[in-house]
N, C-alpha and C positions, 0 to 999 in steps of 0.2 A: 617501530611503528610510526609511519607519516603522522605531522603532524600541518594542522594551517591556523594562519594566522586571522584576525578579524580581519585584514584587510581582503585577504582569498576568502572568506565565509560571506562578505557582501558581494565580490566577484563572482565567484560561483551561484550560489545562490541568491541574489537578489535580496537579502535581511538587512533592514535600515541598520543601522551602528545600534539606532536609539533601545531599537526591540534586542539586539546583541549585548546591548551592554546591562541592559536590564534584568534581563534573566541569569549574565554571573552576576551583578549585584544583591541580586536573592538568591542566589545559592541554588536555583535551578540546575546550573551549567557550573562546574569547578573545571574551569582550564586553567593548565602550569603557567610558569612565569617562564618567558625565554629572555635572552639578551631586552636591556632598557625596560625587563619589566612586561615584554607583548604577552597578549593572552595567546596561549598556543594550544587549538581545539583539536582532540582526537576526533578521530571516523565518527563513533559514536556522539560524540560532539553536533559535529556538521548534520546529522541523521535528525536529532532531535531541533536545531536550529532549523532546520528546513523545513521540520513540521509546524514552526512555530511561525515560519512565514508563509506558510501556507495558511494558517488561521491569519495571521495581517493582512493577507491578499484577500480572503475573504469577510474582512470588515470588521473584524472583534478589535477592541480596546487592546490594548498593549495591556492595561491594568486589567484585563480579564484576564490574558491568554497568562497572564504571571498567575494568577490567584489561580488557574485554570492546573496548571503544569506542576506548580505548587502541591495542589492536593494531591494530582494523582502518585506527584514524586512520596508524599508522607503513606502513602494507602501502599503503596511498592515495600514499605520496610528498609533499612539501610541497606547497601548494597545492591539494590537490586534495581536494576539500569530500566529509565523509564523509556527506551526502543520496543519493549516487549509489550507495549501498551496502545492500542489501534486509536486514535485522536483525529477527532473531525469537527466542522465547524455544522452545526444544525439551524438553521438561520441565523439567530445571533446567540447562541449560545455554543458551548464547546461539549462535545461529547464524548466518551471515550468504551471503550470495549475492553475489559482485562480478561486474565484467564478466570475462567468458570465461573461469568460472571456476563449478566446479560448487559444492554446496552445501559448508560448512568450519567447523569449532570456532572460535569467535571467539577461543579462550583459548590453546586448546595449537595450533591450525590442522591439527585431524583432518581429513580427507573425510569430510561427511557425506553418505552417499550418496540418504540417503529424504529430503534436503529438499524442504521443500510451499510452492507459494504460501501467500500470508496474512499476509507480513510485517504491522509496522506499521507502516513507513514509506508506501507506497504499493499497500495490499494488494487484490489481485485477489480480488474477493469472490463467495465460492460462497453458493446457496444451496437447500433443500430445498423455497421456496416456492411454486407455481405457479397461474396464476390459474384452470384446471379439473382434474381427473382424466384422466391421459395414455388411450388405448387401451391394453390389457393388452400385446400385442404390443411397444409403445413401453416399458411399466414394467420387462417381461421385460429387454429391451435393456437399459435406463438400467442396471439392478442388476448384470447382468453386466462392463458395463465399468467400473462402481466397482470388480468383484473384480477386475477386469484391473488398473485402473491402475497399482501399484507394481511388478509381479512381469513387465506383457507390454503394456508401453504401447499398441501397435502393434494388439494384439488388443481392445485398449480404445476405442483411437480409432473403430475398426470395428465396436465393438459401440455405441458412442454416435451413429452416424452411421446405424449402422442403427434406433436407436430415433429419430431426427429422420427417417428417412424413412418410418416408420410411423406418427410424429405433428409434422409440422411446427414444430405452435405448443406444445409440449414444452419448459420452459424450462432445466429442471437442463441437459439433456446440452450446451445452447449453452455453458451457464458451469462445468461438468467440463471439457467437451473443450476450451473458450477456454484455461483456468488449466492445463490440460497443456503445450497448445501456446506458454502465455508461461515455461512454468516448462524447457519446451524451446527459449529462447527463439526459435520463430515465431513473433513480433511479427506479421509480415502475415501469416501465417495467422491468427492470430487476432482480429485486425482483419475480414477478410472471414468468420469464422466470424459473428463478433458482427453485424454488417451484414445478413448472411443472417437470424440473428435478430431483426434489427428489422424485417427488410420481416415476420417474422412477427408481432412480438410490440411494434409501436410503439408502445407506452406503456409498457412493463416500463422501468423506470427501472435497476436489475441492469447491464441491458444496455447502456445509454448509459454506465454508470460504467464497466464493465468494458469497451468500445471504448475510452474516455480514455484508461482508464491502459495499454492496449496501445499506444493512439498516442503515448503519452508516453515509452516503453519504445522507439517507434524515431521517438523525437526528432523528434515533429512536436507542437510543443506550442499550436499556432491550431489543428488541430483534435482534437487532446485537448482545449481550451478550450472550445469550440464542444460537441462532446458532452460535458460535462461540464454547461455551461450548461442542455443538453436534459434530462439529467436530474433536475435544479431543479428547472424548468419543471414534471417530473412530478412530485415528490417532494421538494417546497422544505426538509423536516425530514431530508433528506438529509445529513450532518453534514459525512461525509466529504469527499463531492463540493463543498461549500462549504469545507474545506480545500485542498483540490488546486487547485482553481482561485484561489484566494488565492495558491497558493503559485506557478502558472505566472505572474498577474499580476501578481506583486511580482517574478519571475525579467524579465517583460517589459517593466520598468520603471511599469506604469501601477499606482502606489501606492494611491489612490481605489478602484478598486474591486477591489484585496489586502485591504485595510479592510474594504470591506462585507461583502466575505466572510466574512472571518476575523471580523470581530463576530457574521455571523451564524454563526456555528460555535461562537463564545461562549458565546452565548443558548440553543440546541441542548444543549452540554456542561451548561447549568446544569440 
């Protein structure tokens, strides 16, 4: 199993030493001793550090995102790797999404009830790009179920469904209505949402990322692997999708090409 050093965990990822070294000093983070003593971080290591500077980049306390990682690591039970836990920063607080369990204050463990995809761990990515200008009919729909979705999901899902059936090859409402249906988690709905997308829009790379990480969300990670790969394919400066898949192939033992990924995600970060 590759291992890297603090000094490649601030390389790759951008994580001050200071936020690095703080999270093994509370027992967040247990990396082995290599030669002189280095801390030597597995995949799952580097996964959970990169989440944790993704809260620094977005302005939380170093003493928060600890107290923050902390809890969620005690609410996990021994053993149980805190990867599996969706972690975001919500203005200045930290929020987090576990299994069968709606959105919660990493700190004090409020409900938070408006949490949104987008973590940074494994974030389901929306986006406003699209390769032509919808039908009006189609823009009318999209806009409306953006107003829908916090306050009447249901009338959202129905107004983004009516914008894909006024314009097919329409990309937002695929990756609105996808990111609802994972943040409710219908993983196979969103699965076959995204697919329907692609028989439309087989080259949007969006879409082959966001089927991954829903296939990965119900634990079929060869073919979250598989469309992640396709995404590449379209989109080699893909950063993300060269992370995830690094990180399903180091979970599936085949370390060589965890590596290639993950360097190419290196090279991208720099």
């Amino acid at each position: 199993m590759p291992t890297y050093t603090l000094k490649d965990a601030e390389a790759l990822l951008g994580i001050p030493r200071s936020v690095a070294t703080r999270l093994v000093s509370e027992g967040i983070i247990t990396p082995t001793r290599g030669p002189r003593r280095a801390l030597l971080f597995t995949f799952q290591d580097m996964v959970l550090l990169r989440t944790a500077n993704s809260l620094h980049d977005a302005k939380i306390p170093t003493r928060l995102i600890v107290r923050a990682l902390a809890r969620v690591k005690a609410s996990r039970g021994a053993g149980q790797p805190l990867t599996g836990v969706r972690i975001r920063a919500m203005g200045n607080e930290v929020a987090t999404r576990d299994e069968g369990r709606e959105g919660w204050q990493a700190v004090s463990g409020q409900m938070l009830m408006d949490f949104e995809p987008g973590d940074p761990g494994a974030a389901m990515v929306q986006s406003l790009h699209d390769a032509r200008p919808p039908a009006a009919d189609a823009q009318d729909w999209f806009l409306i179920g953006a107003e829908l979705e916090t306050e009447k999901p249901i009338d959202a899902e129905a107004a983004y469904r009516r914008a894909l059936a006024a314009e097919p090859t329409f990309l937002d409402p695929y990756l609105n209505l996808g990111c609802m249906m994972c943040d409710a988690r219908r993983f196979g709905d969103a699965a076959e949402l995204y697919r329907s997308g692609i028989s439309q829009l087989p080259s949007e790379p969006l879409l082959h990322f966001n089927l991954a990480v829903a296939l990965e969300d119900q634990e079929r990670p060869g073919e979250a692997l598989t469309s992640y790969e396709r995404c590449i394919q379209l989109a080699p400066d893909f950063a993300d999708a060269h992370f995830n898949a690094a990180h399903i192939y180091e979970t599936l033992g085949n370390g060589m090409r965890a590596i290639r990924h993950f360097n190419e995600y290196r090279k991208l970060q720099r």
